[in-house]
C-alpha beads as a LAMMPS data file, in Angstrom:
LAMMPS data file: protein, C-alpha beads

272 atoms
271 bonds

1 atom types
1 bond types

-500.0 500.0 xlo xhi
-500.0 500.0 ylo yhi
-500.0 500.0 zlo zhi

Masses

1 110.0

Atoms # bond

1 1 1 372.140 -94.952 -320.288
2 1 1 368.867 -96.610 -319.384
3 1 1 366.120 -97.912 -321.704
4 1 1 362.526 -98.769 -320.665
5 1 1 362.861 -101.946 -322.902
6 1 1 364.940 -104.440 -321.412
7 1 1 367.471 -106.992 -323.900
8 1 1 369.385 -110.070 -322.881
9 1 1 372.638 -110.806 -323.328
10 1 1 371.799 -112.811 -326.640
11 1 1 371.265 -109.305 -327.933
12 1 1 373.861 -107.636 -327.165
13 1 1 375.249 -109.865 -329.739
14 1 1 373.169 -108.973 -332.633
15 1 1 374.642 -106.652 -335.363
16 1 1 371.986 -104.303 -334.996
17 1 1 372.580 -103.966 -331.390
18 1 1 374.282 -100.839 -331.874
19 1 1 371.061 -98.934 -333.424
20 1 1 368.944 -100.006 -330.102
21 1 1 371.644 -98.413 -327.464
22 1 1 372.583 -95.126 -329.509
23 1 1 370.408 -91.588 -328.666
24 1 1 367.164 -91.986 -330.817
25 1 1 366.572 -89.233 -333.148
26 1 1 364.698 -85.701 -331.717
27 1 1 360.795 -85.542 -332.545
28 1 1 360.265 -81.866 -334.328
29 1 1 359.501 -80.401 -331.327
30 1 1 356.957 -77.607 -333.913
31 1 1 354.809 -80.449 -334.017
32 1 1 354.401 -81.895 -330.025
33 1 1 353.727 -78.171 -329.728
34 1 1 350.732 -78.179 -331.917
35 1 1 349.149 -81.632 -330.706
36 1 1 348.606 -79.145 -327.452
37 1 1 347.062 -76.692 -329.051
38 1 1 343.845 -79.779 -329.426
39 1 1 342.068 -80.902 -332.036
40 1 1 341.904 -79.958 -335.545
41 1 1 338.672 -78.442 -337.152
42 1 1 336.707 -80.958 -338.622
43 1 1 336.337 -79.306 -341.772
44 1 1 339.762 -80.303 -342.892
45 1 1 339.448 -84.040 -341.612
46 1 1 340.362 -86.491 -344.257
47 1 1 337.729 -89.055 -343.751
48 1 1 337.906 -92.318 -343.989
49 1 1 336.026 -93.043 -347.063
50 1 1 338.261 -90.351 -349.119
51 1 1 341.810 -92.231 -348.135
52 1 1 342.389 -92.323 -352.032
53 1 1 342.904 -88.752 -352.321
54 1 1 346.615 -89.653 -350.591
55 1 1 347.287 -90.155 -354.275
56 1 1 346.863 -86.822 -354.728
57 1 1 349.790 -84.267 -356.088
58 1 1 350.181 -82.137 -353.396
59 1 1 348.847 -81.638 -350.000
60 1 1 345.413 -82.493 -348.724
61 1 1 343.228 -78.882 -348.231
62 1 1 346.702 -77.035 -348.482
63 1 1 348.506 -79.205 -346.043
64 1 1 345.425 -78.563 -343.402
65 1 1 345.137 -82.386 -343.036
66 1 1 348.453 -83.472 -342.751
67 1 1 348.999 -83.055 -339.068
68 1 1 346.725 -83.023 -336.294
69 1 1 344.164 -84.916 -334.459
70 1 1 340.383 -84.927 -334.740
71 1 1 337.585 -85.684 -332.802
72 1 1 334.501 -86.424 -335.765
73 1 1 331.009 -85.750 -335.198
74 1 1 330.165 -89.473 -335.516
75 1 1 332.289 -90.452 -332.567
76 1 1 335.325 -91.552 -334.311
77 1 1 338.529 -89.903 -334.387
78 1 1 341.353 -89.881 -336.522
79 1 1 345.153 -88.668 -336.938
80 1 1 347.311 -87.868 -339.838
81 1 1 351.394 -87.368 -339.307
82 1 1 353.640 -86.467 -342.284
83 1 1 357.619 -87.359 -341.968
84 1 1 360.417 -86.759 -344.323
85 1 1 362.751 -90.256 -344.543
86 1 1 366.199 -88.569 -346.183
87 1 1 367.506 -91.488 -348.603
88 1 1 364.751 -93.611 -348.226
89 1 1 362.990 -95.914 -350.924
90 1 1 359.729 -97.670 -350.974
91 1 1 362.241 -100.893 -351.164
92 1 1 363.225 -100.262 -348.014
93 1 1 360.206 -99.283 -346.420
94 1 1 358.560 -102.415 -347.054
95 1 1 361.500 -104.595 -346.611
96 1 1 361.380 -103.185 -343.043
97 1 1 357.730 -104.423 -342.456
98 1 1 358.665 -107.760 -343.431
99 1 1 361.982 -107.921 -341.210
100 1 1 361.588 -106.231 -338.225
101 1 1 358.571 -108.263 -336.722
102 1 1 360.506 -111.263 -336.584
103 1 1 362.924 -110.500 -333.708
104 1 1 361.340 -108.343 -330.735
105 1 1 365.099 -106.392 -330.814
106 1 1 364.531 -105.238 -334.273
107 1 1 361.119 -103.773 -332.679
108 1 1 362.919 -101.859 -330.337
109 1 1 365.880 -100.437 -332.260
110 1 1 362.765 -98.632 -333.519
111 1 1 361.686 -96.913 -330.685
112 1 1 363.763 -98.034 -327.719
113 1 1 361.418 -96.486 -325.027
114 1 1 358.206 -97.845 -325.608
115 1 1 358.460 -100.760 -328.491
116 1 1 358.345 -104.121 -326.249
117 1 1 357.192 -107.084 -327.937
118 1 1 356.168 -108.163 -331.257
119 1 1 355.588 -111.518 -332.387
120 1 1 353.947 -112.871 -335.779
121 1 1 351.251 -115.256 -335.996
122 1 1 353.785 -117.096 -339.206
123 1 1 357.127 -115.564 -339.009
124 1 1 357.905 -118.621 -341.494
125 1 1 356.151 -116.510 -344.098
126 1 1 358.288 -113.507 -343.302
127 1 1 361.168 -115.269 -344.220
128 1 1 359.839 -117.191 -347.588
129 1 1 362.535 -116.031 -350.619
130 1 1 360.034 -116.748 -352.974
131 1 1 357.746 -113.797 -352.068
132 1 1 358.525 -110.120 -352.936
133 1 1 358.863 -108.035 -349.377
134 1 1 355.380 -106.803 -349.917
135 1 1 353.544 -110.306 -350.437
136 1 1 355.260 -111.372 -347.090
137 1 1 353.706 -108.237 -345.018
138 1 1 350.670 -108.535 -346.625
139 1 1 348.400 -111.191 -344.735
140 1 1 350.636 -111.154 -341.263
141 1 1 349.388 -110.638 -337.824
142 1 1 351.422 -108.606 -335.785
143 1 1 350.934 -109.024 -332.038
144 1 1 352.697 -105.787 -330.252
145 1 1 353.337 -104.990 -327.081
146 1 1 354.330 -101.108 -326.630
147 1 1 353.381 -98.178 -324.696
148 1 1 351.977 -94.867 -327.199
149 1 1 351.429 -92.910 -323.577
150 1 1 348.341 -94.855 -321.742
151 1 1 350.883 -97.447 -320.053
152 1 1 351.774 -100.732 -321.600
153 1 1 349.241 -102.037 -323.991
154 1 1 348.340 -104.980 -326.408
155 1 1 347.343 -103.836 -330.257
156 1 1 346.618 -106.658 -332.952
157 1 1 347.849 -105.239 -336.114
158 1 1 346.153 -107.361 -339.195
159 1 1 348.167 -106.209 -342.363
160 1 1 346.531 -105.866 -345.522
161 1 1 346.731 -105.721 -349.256
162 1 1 345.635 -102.256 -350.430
163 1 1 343.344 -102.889 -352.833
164 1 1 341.634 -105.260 -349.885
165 1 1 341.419 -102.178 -347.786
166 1 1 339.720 -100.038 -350.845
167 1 1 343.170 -98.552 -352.401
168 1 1 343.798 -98.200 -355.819
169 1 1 346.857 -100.100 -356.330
170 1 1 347.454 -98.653 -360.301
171 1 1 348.995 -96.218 -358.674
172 1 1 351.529 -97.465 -356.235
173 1 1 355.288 -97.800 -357.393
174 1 1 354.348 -94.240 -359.374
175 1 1 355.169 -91.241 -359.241
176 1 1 352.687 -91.043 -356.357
177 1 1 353.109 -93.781 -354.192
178 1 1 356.383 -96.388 -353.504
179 1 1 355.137 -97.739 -350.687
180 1 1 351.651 -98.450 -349.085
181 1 1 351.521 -100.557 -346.039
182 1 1 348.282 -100.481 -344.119
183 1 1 345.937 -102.994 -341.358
184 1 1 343.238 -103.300 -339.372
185 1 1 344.336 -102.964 -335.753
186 1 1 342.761 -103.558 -332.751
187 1 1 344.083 -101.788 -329.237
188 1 1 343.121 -104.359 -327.022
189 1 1 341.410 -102.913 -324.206
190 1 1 341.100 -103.826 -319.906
191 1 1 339.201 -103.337 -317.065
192 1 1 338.515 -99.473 -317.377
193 1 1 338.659 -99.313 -322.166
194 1 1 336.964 -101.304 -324.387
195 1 1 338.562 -102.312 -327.288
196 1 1 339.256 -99.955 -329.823
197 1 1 339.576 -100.970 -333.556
198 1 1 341.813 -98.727 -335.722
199 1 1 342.505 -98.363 -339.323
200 1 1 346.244 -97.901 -339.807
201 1 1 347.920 -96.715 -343.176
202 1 1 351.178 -95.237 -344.031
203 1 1 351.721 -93.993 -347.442
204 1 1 355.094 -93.282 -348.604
205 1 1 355.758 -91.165 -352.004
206 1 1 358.983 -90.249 -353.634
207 1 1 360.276 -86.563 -352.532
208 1 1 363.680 -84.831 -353.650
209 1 1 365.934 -86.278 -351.151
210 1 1 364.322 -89.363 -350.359
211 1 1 360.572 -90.089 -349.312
212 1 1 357.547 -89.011 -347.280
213 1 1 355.697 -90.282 -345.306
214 1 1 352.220 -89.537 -344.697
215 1 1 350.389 -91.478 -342.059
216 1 1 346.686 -91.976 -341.076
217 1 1 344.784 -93.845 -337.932
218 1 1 341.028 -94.012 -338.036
219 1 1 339.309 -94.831 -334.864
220 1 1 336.260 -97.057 -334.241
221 1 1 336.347 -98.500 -337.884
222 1 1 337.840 -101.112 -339.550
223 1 1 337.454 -101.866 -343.623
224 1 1 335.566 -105.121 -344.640
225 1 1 335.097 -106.051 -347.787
226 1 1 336.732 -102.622 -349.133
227 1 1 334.266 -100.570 -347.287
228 1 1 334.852 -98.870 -344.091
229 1 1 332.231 -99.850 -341.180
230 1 1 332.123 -97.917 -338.117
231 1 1 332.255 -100.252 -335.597
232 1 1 331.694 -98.169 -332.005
233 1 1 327.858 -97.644 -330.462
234 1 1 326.102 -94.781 -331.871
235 1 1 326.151 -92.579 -329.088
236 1 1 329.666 -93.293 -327.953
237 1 1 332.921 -91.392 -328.881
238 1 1 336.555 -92.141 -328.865
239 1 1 337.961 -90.584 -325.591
240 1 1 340.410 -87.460 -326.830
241 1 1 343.019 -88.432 -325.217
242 1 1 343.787 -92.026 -327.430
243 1 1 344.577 -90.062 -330.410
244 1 1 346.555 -87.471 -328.600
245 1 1 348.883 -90.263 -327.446
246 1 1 349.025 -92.047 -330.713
247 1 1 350.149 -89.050 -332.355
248 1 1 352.530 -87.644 -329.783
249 1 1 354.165 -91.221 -330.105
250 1 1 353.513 -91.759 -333.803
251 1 1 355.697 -88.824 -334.496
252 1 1 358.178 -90.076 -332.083
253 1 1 358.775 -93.497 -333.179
254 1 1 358.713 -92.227 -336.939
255 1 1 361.493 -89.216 -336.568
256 1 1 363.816 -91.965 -334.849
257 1 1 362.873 -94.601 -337.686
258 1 1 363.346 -91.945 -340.724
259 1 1 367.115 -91.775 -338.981
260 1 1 367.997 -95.231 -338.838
261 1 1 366.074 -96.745 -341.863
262 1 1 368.411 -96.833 -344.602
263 1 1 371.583 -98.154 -342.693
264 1 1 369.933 -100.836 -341.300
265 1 1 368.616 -101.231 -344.369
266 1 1 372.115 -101.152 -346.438
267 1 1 373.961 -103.213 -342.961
268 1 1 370.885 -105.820 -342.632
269 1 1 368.788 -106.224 -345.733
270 1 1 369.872 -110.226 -346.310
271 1 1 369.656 -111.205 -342.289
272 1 1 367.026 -112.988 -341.831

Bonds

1 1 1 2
2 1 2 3
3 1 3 4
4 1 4 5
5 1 5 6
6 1 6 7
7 1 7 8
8 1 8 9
9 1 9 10
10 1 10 11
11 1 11 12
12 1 12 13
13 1 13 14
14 1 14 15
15 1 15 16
16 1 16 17
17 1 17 18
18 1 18 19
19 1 19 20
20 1 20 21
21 1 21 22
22 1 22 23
23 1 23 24
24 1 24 25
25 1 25 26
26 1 26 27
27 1 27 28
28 1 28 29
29 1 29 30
30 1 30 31
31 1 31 32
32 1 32 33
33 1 33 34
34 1 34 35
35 1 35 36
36 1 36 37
37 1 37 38
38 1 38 39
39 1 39 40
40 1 40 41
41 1 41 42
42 1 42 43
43 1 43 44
44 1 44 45
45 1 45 46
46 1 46 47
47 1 47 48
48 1 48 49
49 1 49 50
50 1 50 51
51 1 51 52
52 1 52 53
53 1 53 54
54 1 54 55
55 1 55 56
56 1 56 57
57 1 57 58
58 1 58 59
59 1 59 60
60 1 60 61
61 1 61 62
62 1 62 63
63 1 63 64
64 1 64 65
65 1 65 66
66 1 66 67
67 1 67 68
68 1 68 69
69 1 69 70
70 1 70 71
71 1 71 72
72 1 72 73
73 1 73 74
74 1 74 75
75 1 75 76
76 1 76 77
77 1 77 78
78 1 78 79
79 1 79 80
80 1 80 81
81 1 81 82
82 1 82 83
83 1 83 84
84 1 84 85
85 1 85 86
86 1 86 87
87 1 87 88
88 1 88 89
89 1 89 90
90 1 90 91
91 1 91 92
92 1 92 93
93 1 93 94
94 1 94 95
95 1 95 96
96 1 96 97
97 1 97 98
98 1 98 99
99 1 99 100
100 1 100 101
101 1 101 102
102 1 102 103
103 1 103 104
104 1 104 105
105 1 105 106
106 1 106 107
107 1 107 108
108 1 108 109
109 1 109 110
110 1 110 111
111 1 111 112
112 1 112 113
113 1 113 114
114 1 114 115
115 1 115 116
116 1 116 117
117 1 117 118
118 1 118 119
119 1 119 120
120 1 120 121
121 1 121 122
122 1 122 123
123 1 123 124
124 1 124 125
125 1 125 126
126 1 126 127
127 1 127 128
128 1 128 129
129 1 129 130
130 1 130 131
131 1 131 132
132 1 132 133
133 1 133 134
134 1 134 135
135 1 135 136
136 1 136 137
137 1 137 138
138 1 138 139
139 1 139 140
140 1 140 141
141 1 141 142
142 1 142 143
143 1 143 144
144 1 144 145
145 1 145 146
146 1 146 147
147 1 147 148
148 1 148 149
149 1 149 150
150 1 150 151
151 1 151 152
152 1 152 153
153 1 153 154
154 1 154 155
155 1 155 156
156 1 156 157
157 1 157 158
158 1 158 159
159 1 159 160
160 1 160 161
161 1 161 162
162 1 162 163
163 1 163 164
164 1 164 165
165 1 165 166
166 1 166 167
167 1 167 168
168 1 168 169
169 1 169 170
170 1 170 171
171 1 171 172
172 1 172 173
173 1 173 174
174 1 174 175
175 1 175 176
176 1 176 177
177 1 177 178
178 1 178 179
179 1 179 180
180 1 180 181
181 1 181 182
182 1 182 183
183 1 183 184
184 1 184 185
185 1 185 186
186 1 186 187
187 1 187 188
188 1 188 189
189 1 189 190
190 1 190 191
191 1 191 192
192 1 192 193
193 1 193 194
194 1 194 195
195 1 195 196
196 1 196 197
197 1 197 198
198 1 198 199
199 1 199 200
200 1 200 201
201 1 201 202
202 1 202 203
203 1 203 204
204 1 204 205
205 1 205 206
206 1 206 207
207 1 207 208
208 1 208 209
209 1 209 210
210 1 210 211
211 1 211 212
212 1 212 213
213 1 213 214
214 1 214 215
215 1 215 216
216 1 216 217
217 1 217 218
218 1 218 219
219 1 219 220
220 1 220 221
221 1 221 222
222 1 222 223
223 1 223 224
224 1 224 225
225 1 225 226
226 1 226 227
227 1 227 228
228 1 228 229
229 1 229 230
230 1 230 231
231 1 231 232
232 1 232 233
233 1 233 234
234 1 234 235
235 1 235 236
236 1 236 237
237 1 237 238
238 1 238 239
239 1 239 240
240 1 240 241
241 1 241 242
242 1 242 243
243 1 243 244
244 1 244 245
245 1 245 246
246 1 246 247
247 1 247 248
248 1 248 249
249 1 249 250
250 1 250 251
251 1 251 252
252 1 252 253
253 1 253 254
254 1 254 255
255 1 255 256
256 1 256 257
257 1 257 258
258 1 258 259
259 1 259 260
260 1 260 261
261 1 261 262
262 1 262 263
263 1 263 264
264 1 264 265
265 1 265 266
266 1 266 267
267 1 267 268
268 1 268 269
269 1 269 270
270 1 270 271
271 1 271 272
């Protein structure tokens, strides 16, 4: 079998080889099928300056803004994506922050089509014993080199601590939250796109059966000081098709990680 991303021979040797060469896990096919059917109505979007309500029993608008793309009124655009992780803690999810950034192989047992390159601005920090898995995520630069659809591109992912990105972090490691990993990201753009800043969060909670996932990408903003700032021209708008391929690829990469996530996990937790 072929794979877009290409490995050495030093990697073949790596215990986790195996998860980068077997068959990645099937997307729900239900929900490439609805990306097609365009973008959600706007009524249902869950704006930017409400991401608090993911704490929230329940679904957002009766599980309206879940799933889906949408193009808002102000030129920014947004995505939400909602994935079931069987066996899954918020343990793992954030030990899997911390660990797979500092090998570009653990990247691409991920998502062995499109995930390239990653590299950390202090992979030193990543592997510091004294911090918990969270404090060593929390402050990192990922650099990433992957392609979502649009052919290979750059994105700058600046990982936060919630409560510096406006999250009330009382209630993670509740009953609604066990995991909350979230950045400032940057798509860095070329000759023909700008740049195009993003705010990233994924928001895991505790489910019968494991955990969900609930993810969110706001585009043309970025959150300083706690507050979100739009950060695009009035006047100009995200081009549709950016959060159609972040989505499509989102779900993708997320399906195939949901699989994998708590054998690597239990095989690799203490290789560092």
């Amino acid at each position: 079998m072929a794979y877009n991303v290409p490995v050495t021979m030093a990697d073949k040797q790596k215990s986790y080889y195996k998860y980068f060469v077997q068959e990645m896990a099937a997307p729900d096919p239900a929900l490439l099928e609805k990306i097609k059917q365009g973008p959600c109505d706007n009524q249902y979007a869950h704006r930017i300056e409400d991401r608090n309500d993911l704490f929230k029993p329940g679904y957002l608008n009766d599980g309206k803004s879940e799933f889906g793309y949408w193009l808002l009124e102000n030129g920014t655009a947004m995505i939400a994506n909602k994935t079931f992780f069987p066996g899954a803690t918020g343990e793992m999810f954030d030990w899997w922050f911390a660990w797979h950034p500092i090998d570009r192989l653990r990247y691409g047992i991920w998502d062995h089509d499109d995930h390239y390159d990653v590299y950390l601005d202090d992979p030193i920090k990543a592997r510091d014993i004294t911090k918990s898995m969270r404090e060593r995520h929390w402050g990192s630069v990922h650099h990433v080199w992957e392609d979502i659809g649009m052919g290979n591109g750059l994105l700058t992912i600046s990982f936060k601590r919630p409560r510096e990105l406006g999250y009330d972090e009382s209630l993670v490691d509740t009953e609604h939250c066990n995991a909350l990993v979230c950045a400032n990201c940057c798509t860095v753009g070329n000759s023909d796109m700008p740049d195009i800043p993003v705010v990233m969060t994924h928001f895991l909670r505790p489910v019968e059966g494991g955990s969900e996932l609930r993810s969110r990408f706001w585009f043309g903003y970025q959150i300083l000081d706690g507050q979100p700032v739009k950060m695009i021209p009035d006047g100009t708008a995200i081009p549709e098709f950016v959060p159609v391929c972040l989505l499509q690829h989102n779900v993708k990469e997320f399906a195939n990680l949901a699989a994998i996530l708590p054998s690597v996990y239990a095989e690799e937790k203490d290789n560092w």
